[in-house]
Backbone as a ProteinNet text record, in pm:
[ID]
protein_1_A
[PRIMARY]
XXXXXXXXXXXXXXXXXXXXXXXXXXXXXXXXXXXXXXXXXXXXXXXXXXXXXXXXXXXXXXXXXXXXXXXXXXXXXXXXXXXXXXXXXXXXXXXXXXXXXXXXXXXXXXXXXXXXXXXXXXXXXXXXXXXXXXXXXXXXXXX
[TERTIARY]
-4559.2	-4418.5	-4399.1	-4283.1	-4265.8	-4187	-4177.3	-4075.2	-3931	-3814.1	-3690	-3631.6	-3690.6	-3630.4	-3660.9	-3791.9	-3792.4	-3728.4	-3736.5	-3646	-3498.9	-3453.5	-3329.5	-3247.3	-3258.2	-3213.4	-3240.1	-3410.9	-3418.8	-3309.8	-3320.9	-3233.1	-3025.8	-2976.2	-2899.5	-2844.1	-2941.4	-2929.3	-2895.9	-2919.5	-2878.6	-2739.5	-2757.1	-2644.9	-2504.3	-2512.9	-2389.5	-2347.4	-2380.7	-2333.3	-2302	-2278.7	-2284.4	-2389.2	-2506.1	-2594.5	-2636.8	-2673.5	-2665.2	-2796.3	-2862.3	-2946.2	-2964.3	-3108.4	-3122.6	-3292.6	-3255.7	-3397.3	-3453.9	-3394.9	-3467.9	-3467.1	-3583.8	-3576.6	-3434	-3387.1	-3278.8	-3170.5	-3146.4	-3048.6	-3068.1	-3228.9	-3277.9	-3212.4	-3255.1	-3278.8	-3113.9	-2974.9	-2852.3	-2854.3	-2899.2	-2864.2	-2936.8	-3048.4	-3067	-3046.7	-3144.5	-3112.3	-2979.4	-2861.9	-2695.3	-2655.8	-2684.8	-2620.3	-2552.1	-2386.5	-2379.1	-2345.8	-2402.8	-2385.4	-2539.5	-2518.3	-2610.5	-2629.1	-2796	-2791.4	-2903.4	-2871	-2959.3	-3062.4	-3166.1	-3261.3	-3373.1	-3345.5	-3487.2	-3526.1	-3650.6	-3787.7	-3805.9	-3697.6	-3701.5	-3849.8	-3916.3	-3999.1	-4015.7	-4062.4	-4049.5	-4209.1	-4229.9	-4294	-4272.6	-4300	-4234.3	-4169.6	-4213.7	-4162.8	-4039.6	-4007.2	-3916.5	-3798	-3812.7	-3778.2	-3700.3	-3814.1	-3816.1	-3726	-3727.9	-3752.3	-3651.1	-3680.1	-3600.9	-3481.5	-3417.5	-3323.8	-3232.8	-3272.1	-3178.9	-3117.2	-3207.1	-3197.9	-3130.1	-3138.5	-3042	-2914.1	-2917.5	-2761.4	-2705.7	-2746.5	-2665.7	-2646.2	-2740.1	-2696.8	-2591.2	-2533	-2452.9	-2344.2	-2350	-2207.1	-2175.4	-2260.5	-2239.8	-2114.2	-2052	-1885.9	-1947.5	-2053.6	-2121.7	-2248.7	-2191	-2315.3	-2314.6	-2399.5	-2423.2	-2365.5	-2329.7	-2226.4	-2294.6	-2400	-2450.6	-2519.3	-2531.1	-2650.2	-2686.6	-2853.9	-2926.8	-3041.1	-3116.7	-3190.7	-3325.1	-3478.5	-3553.4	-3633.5	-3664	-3746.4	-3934.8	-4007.7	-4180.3	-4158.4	-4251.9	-4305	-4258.2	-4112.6	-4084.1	-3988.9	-3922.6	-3855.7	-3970.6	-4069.6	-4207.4	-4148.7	-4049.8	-4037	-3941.6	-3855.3	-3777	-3787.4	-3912.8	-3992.2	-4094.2	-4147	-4213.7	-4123.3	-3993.6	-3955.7	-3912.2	-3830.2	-3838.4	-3935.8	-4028.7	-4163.4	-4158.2	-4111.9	-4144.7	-4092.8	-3998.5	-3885.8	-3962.8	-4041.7	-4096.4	-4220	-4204.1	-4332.3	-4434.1	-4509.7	-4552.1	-4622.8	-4576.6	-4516.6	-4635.4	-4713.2	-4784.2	-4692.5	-4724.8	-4658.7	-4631.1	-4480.3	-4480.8	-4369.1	-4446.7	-4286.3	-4305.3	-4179.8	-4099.1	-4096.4	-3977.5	-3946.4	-3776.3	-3767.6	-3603.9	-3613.3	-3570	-3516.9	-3355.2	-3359.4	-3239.9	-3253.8	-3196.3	-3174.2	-3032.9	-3058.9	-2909.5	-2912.5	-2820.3	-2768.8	-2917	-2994.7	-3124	-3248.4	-3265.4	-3385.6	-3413.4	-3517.2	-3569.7	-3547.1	-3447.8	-3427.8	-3510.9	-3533.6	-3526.4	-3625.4	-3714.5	-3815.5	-3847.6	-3856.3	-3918.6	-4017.5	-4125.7	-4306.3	-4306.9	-4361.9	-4395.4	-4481.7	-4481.4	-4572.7	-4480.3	-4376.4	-4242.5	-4172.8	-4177.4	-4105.3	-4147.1	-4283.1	-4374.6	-4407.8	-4396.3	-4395.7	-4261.7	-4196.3	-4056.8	-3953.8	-3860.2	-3746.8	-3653	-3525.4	-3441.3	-3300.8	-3324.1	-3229.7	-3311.7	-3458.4	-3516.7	-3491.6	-3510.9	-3517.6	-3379.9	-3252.9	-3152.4	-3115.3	-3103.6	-3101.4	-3184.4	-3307.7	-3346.1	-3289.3	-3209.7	-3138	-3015.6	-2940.5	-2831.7	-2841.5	-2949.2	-2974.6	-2957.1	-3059.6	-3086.7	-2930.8	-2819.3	-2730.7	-2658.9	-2674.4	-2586.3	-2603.9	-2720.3	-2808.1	-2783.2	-2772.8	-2794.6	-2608.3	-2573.1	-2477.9	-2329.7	-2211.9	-2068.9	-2032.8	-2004.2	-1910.8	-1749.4	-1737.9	-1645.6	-1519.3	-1420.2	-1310.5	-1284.2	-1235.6	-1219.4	-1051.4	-926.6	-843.1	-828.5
-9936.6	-9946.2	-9912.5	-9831.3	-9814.9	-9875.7	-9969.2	-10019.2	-9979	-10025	-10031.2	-9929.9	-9986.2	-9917.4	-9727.1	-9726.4	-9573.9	-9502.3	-9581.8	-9519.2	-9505.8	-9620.1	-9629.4	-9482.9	-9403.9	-9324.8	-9198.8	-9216.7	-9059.5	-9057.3	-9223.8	-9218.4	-9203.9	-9208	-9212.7	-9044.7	-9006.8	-8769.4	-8781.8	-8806.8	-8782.5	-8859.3	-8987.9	-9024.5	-8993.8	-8995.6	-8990.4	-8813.2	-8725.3	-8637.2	-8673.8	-8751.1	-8813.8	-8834	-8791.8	-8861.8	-8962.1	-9037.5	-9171.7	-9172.9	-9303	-9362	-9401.8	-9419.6	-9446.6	-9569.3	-9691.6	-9759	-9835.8	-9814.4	-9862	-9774.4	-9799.3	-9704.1	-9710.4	-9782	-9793.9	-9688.8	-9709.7	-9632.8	-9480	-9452.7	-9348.8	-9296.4	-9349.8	-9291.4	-9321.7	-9364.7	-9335.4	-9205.8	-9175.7	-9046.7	-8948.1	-8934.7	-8808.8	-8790.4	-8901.7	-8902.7	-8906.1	-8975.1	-8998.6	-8913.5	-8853.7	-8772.7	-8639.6	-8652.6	-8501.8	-8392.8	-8298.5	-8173.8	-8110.8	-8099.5	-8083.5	-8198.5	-8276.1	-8346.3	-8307.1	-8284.2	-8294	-8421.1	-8419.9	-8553	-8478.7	-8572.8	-8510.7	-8652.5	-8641	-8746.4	-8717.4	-8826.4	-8844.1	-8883.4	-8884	-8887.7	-8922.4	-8922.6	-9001.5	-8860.3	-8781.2	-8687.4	-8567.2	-8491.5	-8387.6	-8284.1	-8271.2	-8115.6	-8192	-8311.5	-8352.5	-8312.1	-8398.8	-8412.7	-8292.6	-8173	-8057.3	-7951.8	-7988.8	-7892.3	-7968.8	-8047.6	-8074.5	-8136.9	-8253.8	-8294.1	-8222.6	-8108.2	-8030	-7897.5	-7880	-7787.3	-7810.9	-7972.7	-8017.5	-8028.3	-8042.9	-8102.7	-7930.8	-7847.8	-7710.3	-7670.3	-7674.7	-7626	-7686.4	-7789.1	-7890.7	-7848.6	-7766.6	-7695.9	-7562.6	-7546.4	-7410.7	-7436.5	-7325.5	-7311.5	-7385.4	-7358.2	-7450.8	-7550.1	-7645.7	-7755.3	-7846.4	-7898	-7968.1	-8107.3	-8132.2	-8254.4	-8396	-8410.4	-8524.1	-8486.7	-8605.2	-8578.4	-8735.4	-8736.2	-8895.1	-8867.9	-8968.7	-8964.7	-9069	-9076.8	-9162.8	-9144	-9276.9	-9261.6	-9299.3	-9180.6	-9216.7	-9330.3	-9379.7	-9497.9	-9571.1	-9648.9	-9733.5	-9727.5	-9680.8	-9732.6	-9664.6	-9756.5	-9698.5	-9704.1	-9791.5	-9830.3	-9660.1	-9661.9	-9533.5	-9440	-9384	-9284.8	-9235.8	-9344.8	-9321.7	-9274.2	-9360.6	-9305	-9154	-9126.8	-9012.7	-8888.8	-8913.8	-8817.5	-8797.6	-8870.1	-8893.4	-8774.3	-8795	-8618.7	-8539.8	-8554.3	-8390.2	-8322.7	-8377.7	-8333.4	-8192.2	-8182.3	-8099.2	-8030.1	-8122	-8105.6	-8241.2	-8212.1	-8309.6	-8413.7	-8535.4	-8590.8	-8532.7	-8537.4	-8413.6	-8515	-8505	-8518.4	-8470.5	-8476.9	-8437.6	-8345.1	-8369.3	-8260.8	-8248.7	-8139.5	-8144.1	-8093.3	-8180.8	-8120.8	-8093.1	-8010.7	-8017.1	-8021.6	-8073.3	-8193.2	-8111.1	-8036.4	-7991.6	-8042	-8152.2	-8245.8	-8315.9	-8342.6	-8431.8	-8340.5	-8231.5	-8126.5	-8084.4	-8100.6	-8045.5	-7835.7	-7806.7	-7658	-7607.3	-7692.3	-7580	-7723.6	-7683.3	-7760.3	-7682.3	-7755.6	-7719.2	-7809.1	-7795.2	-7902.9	-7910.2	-8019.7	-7979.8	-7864.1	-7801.8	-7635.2	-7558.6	-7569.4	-7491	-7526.5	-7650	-7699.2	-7653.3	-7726.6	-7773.2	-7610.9	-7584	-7417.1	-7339.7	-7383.2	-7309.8	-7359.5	-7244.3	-7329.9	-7370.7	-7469	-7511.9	-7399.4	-7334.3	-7171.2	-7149.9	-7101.7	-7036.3	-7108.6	-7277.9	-7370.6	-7384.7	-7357.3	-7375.9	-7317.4	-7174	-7012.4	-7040.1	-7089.3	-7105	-7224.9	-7338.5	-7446.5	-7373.1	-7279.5	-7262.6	-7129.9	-7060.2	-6953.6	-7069	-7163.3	-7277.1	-7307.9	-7353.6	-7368.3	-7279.9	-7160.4	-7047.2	-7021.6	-7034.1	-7024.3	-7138.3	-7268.7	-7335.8	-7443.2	-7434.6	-7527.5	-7463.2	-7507.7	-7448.7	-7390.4	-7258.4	-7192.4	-7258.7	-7253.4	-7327.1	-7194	-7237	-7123	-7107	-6969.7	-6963.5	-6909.1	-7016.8	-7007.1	-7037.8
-1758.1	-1792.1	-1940.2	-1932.8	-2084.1	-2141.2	-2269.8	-2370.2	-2346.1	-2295.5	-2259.1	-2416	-2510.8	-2647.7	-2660.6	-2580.9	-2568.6	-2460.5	-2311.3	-2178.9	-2200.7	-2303.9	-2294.4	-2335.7	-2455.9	-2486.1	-2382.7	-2349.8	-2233.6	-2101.8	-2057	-1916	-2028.7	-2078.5	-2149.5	-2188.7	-2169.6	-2258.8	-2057.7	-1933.8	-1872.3	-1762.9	-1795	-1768.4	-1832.3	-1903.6	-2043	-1966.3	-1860.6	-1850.7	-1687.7	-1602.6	-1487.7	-1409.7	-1457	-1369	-1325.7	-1180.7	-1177.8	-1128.2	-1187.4	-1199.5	-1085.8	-1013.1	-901.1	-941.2	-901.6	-948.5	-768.1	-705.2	-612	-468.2	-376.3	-264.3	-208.6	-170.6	-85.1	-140.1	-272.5	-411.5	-306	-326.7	-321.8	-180.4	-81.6	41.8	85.5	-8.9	50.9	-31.3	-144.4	-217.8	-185.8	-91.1	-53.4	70	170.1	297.6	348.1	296.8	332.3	280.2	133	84.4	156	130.5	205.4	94.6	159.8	45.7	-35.3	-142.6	-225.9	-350.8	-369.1	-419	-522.7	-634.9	-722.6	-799.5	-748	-858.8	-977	-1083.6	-1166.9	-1213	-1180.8	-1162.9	-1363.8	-1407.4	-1576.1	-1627.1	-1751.7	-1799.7	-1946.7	-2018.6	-2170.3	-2245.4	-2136.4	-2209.9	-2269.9	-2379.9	-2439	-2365.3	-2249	-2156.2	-2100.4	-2091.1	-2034.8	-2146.4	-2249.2	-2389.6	-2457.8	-2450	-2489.1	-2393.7	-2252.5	-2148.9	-2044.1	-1989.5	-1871.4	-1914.5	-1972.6	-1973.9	-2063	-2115.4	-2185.8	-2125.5	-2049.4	-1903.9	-1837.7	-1759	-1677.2	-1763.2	-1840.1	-1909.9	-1975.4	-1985.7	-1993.4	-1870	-1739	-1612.4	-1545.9	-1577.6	-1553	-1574.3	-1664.9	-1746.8	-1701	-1582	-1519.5	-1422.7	-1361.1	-1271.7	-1130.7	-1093.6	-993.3	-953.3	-957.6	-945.7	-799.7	-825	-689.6	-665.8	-592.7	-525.5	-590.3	-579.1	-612.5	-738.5	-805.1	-943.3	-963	-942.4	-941.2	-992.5	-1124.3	-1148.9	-1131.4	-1126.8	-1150	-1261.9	-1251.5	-1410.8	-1395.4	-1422.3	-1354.1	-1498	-1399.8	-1497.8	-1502.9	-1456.7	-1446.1	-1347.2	-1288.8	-1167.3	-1049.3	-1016.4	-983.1	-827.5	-766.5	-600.2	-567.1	-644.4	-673.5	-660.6	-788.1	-803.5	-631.9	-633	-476.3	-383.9	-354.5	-226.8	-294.3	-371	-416	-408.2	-400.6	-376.6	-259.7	-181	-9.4	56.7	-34.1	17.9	-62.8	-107.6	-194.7	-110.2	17.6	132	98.6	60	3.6	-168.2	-194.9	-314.4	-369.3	-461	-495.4	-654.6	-663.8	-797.6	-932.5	-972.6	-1062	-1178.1	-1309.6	-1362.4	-1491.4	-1574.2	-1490.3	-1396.2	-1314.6	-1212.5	-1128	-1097.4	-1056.1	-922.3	-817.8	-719.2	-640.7	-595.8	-529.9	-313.1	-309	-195.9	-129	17.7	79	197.9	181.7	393.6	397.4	264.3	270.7	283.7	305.4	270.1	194.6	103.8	-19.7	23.3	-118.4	-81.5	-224.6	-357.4	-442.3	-507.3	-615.5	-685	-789.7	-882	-1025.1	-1050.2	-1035.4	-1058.7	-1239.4	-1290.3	-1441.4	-1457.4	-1389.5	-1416.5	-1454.5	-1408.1	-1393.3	-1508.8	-1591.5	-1726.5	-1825.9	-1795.6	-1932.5	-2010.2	-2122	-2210.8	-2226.3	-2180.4	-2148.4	-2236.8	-2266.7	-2350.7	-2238.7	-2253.3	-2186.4	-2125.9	-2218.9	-2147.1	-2039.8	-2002.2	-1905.7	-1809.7	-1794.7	-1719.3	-1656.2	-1745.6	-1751.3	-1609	-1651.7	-1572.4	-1439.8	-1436.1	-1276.8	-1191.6	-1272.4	-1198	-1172.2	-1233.2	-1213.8	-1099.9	-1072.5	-964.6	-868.5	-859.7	-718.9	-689.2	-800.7	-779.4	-742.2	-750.5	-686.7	-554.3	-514	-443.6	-300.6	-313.4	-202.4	-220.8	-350.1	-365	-335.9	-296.6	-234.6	-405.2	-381.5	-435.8	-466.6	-640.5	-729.8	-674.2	-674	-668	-839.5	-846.5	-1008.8	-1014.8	-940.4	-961	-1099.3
[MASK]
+++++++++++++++++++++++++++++++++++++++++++++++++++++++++++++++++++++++++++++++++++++++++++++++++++++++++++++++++++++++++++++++++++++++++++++++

């Protein structure tokens, strides 16, 4: 577990833009499994690629004309019941964090592994969340 004084600000760069926090299985399994639509999760982290790379990624793709219906986050390392069921849906997919998935009617459609973060600036990262979002999430009208 990590010190509340260091999680607090990482889970905070993504809430403060609507993302909701998800700390227990149950949280979990109404927001992906119930979830209707497209649900975005990224499996938060307190390590530099996250830091550097993912939550700055997520929070410019966010600002794209289309995003996904839901937005929920966990945090490795400490919302550990969370984090697990979370993985559960990542069938395939070995333990990754950070990591971002996107979730359509509850099926993992689109994944970014920390292979996919970690070296990268947050534009590159940005640009492949916002393809996934073009990609699997309902088209914004641009009345």
């Amino acid at each position: 577990m990590y010190p509340e004084e260091i999680v607090k600000p990482c889970r905070e760069e993504l809430t403060s833009v609507g993302v909701k926090e998800l700390k227990t299985a149950p949280e979990v399994d109404k927001a992906i499994r119930d979830g209707e639509g497209t649900t975005l999760l990224v499996v938060n982290s307190v390590c530099g690629c996250a830091a550097g790379g993912a939550r700055p990624a997520v929070r410019a793709a966010l600002g794209h004309g289309n995003v996904p219906d839901n937005l929920a986050t966990v945090f490795a390392g400490v919302d550990r019941e969370a984090v697990t069921q979370a993985r559960s849906y990542m069938v395939g997919y070995p333990p990754s964090s950070p990591s971002v998935a996107l979730f359509k009617d509850g099926q993992l459609v689109f994944i970014m592994e920390r292979h996919d973060i970690e070296g990268y600036p947050p534009d590159h990262i940005a640009g492949r969340l916002k393809d996934a979002f073009d990609t699997h999430c309902k088209k914004t009208s641009s009345a």
